[in-house]
C-alpha positions in Angstrom: 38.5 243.0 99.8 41.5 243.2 102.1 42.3 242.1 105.4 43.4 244.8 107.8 46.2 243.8 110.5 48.4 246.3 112.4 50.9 246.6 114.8 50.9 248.2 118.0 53.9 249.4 119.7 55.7 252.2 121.0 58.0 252.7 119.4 56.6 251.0 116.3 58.5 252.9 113.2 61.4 250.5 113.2 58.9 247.1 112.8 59.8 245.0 109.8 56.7 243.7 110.5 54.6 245.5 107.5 57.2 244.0 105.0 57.0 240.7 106.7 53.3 239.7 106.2 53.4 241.4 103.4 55.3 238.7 101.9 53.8 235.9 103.5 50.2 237.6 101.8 51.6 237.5 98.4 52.7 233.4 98.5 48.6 233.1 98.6 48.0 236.2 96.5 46.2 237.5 100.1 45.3 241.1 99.5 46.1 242.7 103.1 46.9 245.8 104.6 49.2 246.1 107.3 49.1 249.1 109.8 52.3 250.4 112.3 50.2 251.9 114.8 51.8 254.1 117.5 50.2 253.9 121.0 50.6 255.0 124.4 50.1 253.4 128.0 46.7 255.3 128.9 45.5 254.8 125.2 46.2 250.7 124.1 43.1 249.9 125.5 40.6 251.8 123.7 43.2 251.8 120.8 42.5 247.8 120.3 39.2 248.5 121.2 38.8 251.3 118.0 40.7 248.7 115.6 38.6 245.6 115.9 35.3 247.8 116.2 36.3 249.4 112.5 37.0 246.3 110.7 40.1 245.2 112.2 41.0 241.3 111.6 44.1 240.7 113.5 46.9 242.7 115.3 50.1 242.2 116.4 51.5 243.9 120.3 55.6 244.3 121.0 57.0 246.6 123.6 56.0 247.9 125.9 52.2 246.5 125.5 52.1 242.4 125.7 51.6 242.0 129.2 48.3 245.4 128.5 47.1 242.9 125.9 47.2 240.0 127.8 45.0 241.8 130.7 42.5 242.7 128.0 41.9 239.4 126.1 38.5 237.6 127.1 40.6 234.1 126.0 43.9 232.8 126.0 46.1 230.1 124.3 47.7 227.8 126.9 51.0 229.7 125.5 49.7 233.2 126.1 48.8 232.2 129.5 51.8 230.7 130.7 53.9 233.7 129.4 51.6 236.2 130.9 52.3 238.3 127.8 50.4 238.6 124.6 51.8 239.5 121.2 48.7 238.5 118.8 45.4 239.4 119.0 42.0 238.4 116.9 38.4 238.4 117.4 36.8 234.6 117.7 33.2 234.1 116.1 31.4 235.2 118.8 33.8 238.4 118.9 35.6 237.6 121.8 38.7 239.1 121.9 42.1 236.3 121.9 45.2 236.5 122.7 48.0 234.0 121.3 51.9 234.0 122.3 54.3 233.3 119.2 57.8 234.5 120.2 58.2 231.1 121.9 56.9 229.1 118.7 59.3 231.5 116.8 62.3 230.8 118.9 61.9 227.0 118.5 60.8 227.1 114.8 64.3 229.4 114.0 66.3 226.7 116.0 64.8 223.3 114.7 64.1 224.4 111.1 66.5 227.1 110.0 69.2 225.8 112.0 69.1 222.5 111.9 69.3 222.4 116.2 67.6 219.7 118.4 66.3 220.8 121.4 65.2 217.1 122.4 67.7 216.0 124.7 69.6 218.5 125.1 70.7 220.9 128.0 69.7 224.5 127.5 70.5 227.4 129.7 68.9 230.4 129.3 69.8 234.0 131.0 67.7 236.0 132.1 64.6 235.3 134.3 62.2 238.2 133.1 59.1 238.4 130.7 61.4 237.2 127.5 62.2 234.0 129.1 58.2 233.7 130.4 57.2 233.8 126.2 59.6 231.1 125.5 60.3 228.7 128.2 56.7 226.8 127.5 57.9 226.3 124.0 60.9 224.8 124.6 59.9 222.4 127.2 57.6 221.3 125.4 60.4 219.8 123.0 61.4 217.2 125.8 64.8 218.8 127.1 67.5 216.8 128.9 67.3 220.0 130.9 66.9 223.5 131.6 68.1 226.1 133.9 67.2 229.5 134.1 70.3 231.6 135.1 69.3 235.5 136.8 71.5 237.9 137.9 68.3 238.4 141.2 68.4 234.4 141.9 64.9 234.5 143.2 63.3 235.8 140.4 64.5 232.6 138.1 63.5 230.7 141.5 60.1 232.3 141.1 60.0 231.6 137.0 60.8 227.9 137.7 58.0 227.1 140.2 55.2 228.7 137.6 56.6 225.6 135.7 56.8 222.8 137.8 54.1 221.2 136.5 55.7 221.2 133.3 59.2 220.3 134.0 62.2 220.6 137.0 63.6 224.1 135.8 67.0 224.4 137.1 68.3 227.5 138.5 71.2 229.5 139.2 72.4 233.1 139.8 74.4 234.1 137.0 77.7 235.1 139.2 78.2 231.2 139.7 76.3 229.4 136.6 75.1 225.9 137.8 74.0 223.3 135.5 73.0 219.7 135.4 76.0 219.3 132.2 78.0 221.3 130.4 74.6 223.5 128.5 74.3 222.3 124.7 72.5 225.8 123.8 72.4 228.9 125.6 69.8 231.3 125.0 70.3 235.0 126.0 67.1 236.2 127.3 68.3 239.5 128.9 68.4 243.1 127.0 72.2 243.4 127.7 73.1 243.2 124.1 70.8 246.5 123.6 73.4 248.3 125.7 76.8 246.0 124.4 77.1 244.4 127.8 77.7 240.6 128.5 75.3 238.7 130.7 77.8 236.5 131.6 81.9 236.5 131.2 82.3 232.6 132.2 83.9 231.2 128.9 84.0 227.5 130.4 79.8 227.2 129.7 81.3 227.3 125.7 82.3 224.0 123.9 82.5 223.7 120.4 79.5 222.2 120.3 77.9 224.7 122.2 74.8 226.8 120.4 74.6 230.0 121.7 71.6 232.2 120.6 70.9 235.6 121.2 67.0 236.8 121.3 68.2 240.3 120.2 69.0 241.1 117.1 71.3 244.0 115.2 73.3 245.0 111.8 75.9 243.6 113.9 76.6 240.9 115.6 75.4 241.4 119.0 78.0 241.2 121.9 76.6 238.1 123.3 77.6 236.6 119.7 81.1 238.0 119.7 81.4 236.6 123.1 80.8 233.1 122.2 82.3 233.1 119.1 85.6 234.3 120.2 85.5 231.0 122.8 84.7 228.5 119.9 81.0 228.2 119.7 79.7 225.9 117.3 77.2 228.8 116.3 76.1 232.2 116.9 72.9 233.4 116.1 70.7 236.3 116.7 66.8 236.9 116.8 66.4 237.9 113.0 65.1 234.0 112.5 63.1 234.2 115.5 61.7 237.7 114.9 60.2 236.2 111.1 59.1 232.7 112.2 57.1 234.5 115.1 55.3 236.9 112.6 55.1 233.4 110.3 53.2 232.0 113.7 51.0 235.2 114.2 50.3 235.3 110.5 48.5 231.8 110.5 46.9 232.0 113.7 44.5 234.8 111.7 44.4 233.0 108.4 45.0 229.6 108.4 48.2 229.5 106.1 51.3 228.8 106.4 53.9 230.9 104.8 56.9 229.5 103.2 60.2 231.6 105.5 63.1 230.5 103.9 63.2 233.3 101.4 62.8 235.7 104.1 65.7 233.9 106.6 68.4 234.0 103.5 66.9 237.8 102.8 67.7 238.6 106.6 70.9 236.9 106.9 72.5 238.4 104.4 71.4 242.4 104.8 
């Protein structure tokens, strides 16, 4: 008998999703369906609701739904709770509906283990001071930073972002017309949607060393402008959000089951397409 495990999105037809836990099922010969289901704002509710009620084991929530799913959940992981946003979903034993938070977990997975970057000791900026940032900032405190600063283009916002923290750690922050940091950052994270509309977050080429890691949470079939950017000032590397985008499904995937799926496959797969 199969498990059943969707998506819920809108939109939802572009996921990769299906393909990805579809090949995390077959390194366990898992027999799974996995559903791209297409909601709407006045319909998620009683959408989750329908698919856990009819067999439903576990479902996955992107745009524009996490911060709908985490409002519905009954419990929270100390992840999903700090980012305020929820992008996996299962019923516990007593059928209590929980909510887990992976794109953080996916972020730091891509970095350490595909990428062969240290966080530990290391000073990270990251733009943008919206619900992106929220998902991972937990995650990558939580890998004992020299520092962080959180860089907005509204100054308050990143102020507000940084107190929610303070009991984790002393989040810098800055506007990003005049980027301010403890040291010259060692990996900075774009956390904005610019690259969705080819537009910089920031233009100031001095933040860029050649040992500087610059990151890009978006993703494309080319490389983002964010990438160009730091690439044509001598970043040591460039990524994107492909890595990200598998080792979060890779998190999701054993928060239902209990397995951990090999990724490599998957990272060389996505690298190269």
């Amino acid at each position: 008998m199969s498990q059943n495990f969707a998506l819920f999105g809108n939109p939802v037809s572009h996921s990769k999703s299906p393909y990805l836990h579809q090949n995390f099922a077959q390194q366990f010969d898992l027999a799974i369906d996995y559903r791209k289901l297409l909601s709407t704002p006045e319909n998620f509710k009683a959408d989750v609701r329908d698919f856990f009620s009819t067999g439903g084991d576990g479902c996955n929530v992107t745009v524009p739904f996490k911060e709908d799913a985490f409002a519905l959940c009954d419990i929270l992981s100390p992840m999903a709770a700090r980012a305020r946003a929820v992008n996996t979903l299962y019923l516990n034993a007593e059928k209590k509906l929980c909510g887990h938070n992976t794109d953080g977990i996916g972020l730091v997975n891509d970095l350490l283990n595909n990428h062969k970057t240290d966080i530990a000791n290391r000073h990270v900026l990251i733009i943008g001071a919206g619900g992106a940032t929220r998902g991972i900032l937990g995650p990558v405190i939580a890998h004992n930073p020299a520092s962080v600063t959180v860089a907005n283009r509204t100054y308050a916002k990143a102020q507000q972002l940084a107190a929610e923290f303070a009991d984790l750690f002393q989040v810098h922050t800055c506007s990003t017309s005049t980027i301010d940091t403890p040291d010259k950052p060692d990996i900075i994270i774009n956390a904005t949607s610019a690259s969705l509309s080819a537009e910089l977050p920031v233009t100031d080429a001095l933040l860029i060393t050649d040992c500087t890691v610059c990151y890009d949470l978006a993703y494309a079939n080319e490389p983002t402008a964010f990438m160009q950017w730091a690439s044509s000032h001598g970043c040591a590397k460039s990524l994107d959000g492909k890595g990200m985008l598998i080792e979060q499904a890779a998190a999701a995937f054993t928060t239902w089951t209990k397995l951990t799926p090999t990724t490599a496959p998957l990272i060389l797969e996505f690298a190269s397409a």
